[in-house]
N, C-alpha and C positions, 0 to 999 in steps of 0.2 A: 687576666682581667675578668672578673665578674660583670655577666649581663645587667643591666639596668633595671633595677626590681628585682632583682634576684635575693633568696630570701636565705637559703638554703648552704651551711659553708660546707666545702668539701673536704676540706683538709685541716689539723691543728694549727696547721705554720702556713694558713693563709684564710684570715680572718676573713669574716663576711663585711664586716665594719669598713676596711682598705678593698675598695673595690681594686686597686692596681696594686700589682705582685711584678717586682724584677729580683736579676739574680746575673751580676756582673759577670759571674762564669759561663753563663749559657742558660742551661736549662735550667730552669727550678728543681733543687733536690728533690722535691718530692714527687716528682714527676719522673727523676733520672732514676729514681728506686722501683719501679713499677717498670721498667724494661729485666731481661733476663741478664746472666752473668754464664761464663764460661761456656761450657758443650752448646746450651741451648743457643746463646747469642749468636756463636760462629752457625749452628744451622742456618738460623733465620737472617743472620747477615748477606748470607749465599743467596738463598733463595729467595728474597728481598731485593738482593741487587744493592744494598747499603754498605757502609763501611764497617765495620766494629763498633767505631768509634761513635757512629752518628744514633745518638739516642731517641733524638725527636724523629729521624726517619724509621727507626726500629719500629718508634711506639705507631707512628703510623701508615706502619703496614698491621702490624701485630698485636697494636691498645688497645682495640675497641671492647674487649673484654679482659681485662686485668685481673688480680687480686685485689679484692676488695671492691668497694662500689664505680670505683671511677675508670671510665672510657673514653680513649683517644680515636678519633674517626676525624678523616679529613674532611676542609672546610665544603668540598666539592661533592663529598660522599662516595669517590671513588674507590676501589675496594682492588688491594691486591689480588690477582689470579692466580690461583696454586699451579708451581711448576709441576712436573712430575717427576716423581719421586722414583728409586727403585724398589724401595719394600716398606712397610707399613711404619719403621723407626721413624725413617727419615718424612716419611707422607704427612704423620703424625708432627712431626718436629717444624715441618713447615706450614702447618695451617694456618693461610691468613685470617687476622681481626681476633687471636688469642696468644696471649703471652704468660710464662712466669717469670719470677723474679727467684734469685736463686744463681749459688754455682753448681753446682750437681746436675749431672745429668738427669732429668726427667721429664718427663709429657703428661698431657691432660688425658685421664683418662675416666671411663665407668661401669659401671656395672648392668651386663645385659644377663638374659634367659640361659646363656651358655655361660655365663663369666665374665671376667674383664678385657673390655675392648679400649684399643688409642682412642682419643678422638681425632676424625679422621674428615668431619664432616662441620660447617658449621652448626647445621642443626642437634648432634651428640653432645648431651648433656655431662656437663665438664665438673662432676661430683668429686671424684678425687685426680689426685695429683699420683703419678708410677715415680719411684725412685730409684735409681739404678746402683748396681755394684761398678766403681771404676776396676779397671782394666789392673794399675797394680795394687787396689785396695779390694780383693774378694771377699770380704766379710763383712763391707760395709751394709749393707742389708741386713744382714744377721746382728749387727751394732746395733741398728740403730732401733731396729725392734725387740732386740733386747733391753737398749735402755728406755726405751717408750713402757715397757712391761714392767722393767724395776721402779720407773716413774711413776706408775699408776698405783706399786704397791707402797711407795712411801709417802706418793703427796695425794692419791686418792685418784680413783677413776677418775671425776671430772675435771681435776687440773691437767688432763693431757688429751692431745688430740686423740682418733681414733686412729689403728692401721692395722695393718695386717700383709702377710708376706702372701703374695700370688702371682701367677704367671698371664702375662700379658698376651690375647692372640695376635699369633703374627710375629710376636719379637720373643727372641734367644733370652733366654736369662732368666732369673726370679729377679721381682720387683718389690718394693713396700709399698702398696697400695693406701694412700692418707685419706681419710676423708675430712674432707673441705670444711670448714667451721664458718665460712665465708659466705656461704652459700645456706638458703631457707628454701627450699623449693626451688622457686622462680625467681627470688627476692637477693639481690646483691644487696649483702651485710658490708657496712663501710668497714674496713681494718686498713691500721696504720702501723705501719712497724717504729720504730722508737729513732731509726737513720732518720726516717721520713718527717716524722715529730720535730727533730732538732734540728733540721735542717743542715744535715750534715751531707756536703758534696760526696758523689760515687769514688771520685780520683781513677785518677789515669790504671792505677792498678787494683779499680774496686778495694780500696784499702780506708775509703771515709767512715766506713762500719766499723773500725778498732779503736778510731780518733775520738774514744770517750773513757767513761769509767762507769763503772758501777754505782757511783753518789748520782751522775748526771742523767743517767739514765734513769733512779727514781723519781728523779725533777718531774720527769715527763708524767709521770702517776700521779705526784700530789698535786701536779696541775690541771691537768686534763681528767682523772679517772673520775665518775661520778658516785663510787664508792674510795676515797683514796686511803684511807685507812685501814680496809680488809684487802685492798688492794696490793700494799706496802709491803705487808705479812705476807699475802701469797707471792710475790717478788722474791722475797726476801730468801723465802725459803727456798724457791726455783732458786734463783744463784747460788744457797749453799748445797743444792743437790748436784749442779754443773761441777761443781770447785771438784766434789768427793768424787761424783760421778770420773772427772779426767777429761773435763768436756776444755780444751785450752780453743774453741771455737765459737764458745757463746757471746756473740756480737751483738750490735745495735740492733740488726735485722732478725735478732730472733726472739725478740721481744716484742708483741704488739698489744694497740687496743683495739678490741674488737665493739661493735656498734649492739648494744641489749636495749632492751624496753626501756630500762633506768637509767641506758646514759652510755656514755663507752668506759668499757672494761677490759681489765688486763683479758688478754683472749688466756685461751687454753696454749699451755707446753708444747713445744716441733722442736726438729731440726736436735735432737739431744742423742748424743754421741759420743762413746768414751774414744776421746783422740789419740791418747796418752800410751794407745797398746800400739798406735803405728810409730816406729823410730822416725822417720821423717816429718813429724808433726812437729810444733814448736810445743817446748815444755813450761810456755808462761801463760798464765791467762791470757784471755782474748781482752779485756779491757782492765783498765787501771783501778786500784782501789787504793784510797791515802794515798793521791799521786802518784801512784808508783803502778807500772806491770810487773806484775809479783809472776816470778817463777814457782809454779806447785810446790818443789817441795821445801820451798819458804814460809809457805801457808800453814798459820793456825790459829787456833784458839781465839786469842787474843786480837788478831787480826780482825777476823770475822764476826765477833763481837762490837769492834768499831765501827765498822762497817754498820750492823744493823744500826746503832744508836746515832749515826750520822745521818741515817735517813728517814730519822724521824721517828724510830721505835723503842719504846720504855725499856730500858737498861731490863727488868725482869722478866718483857716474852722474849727479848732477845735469848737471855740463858734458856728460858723455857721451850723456846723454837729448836735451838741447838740440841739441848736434851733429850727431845721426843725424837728426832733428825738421827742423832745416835744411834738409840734405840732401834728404831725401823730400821735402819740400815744392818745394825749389829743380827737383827733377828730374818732379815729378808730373807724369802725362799727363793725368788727370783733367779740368785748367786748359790743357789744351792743345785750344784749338777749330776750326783749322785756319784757312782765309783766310776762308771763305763766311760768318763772323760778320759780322752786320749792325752797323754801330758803334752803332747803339742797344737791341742784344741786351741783357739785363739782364746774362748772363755776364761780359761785358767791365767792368764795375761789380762784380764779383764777386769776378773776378782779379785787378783792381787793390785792392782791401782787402785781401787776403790778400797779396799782393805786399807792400806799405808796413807791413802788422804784420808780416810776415815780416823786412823790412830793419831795423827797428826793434827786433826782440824778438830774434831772431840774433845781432846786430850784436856 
């Protein structure tokens, strides 16, 4: 419910016009996306004292500084007090009045005089996000900054976030240090992920992020974006870097618009990771395209081709998108590891997925 005079709309899928918002299920989507998923959830559920399951208790203990502009703080202003922790992960992982949204293990963290510190404090400025390697996936760090790097050299420095791999004090491991696109200073940038847009439910097994396609998802750009036309094009191309790339992860939630001078815009590229070299991942896309969840190596040409022209783009940048898309990929150094790779590097499983959806989706 919107305050009375209230001028200002927060969200896509909740108009300033309709000062009343319900959502038969509970909580409003886009509220229920703006809580954490997996490792991070079960912390803060613990140290919360909530269930799993309870999102509106999550958000406040945990909302008052979210992704993007919007903040859950109770009507009372009472403020969780941080349990104690036994080491900086977990201290980190439970700091009340901050959350992410996300399955992967990770914490807020930033960059001090020494390096990069949790945050551990409300006051520690929450610039970037640490992303962890799981337990039987040890090269997901290495993935995913690897294809953040092959990202930047086919769709351009500025279509992709910033990161870099560093070590966190206080906790074991390498991390991918993200910096935040969300964040101006002091200034919370409003971002909406595309779940949140459509108002698509989290479900019982966070699986409302699959329950689209690739046409619906541009819906959200030609309606919302304030450039939707350059918008479309850069979309377009992200999804055929995912397909090549082996990304069978690219969901609603890793699509968003981010809040610019001119309006909201498609944000910058995250969350891009060739899935395809771990066996246990599924080998279909993450969302449907022509109705259908296409299995990779179903994917080509002609597919992707519809796809563009379905969502609004002139049959000839289409070919001309796919063309240049070839090309950078066929010439990228990114995949170029020189002799010293070990043949059981994960890399060399990396470049070959990318290679055979390349021959395939090209072709």
């Amino acid at each position: 419910m919107y305050k009375e005079g209230w001028q200002t709309q927060i969200a896509c899928a909740l108009p300033v016009e309709q000062p009343d918002h319900y959502y038969r299920g509970g909580l409003i989507p886009f509220f229920e996306h703006l809580g954490p998923e997996g490792w991070l959830r079960g912390r803060q559920a613990r140290a919360g004292g909530t269930a799993e399951q309870d999102d509106f208790g999550l958000l406040l203990n945990y909302g008052a500084d979210c992704i993007g502009a919007v903040g859950i703080v109770p009507a009372d202003g009472t403020a969780l007090i941080a349990p104690a922790e036994p080491n900086a992960l977990e201290e980190a992982a439970a700091l009340p009045g901050r959350t992410l949204s996300g399955v992967q293990k990770k914490l807020l963290a930033y960059r001090s005089e020494t390096g990069f510190e949790p945050c551990v404090r409300a006051s520690d400025p929450a610039t970037h996000i640490a992303k962890f390697n799981r337990e039987d996936l040890p090269t997901l760090v290495q993935n995913e900054n690897l294809s953040l790097a092959l990202a930047r050299e086919i769709l351009g420095e500025a279509e992709i976030t910033k990161a870099k791999p560093a070590r966190l004090a206080g906790i074991d491991g390498l991390a991918l240090l993200v910096e935040r696109f969300d964040r101006a200073g002091e200034e919370k940038l409003r971002l909406e992920d595309f779940a949140q847009i459509l108002g698509k439910p989290r479900g019982r097994q966070f699986d409302g992020k699959y329950d689209s396609s690739y046409e619906e998802a541009a819906s959200v750009i030609a309606r919302f974006s304030a450039r939707a036309r350059i918008d479309l094009a850069r979309y377009y191309r992200l999804v055929i870097f995912n397909l090549v790339l082996g990304n069978a992860d690219a969901h609603l939630k890793n699509f968003s618009l981010l809040e610019s001078s001119s309006g909201l815009r498609l944000s910058p590229a995250y969350d891009l990771i060739n899935t395809l070299v771990y066996p246990n991942y599924e080998r279909i896309a993450a969302l449907a395209i022509d109705g259908q969840k296409r299995p990779f190596d179903t994917l080509d040409r002609s597919i992707v081709e519809k796809l563009g022209v379905s969502i609004g783009l002139p049959r000839q940048a289409v070919g001309r998108s796919l063309d240049n898309l070839a090309k950078a990929f066929a010439s990228a150094r990114t995949i170029e590891f020189g002799p010293r790779v070990e043949p059981d590097d994960f890399r060399i499983n990396y470049r070959e997925v990318i290679r055979e959806n390349a021959a395939r989706i090209f072709a």
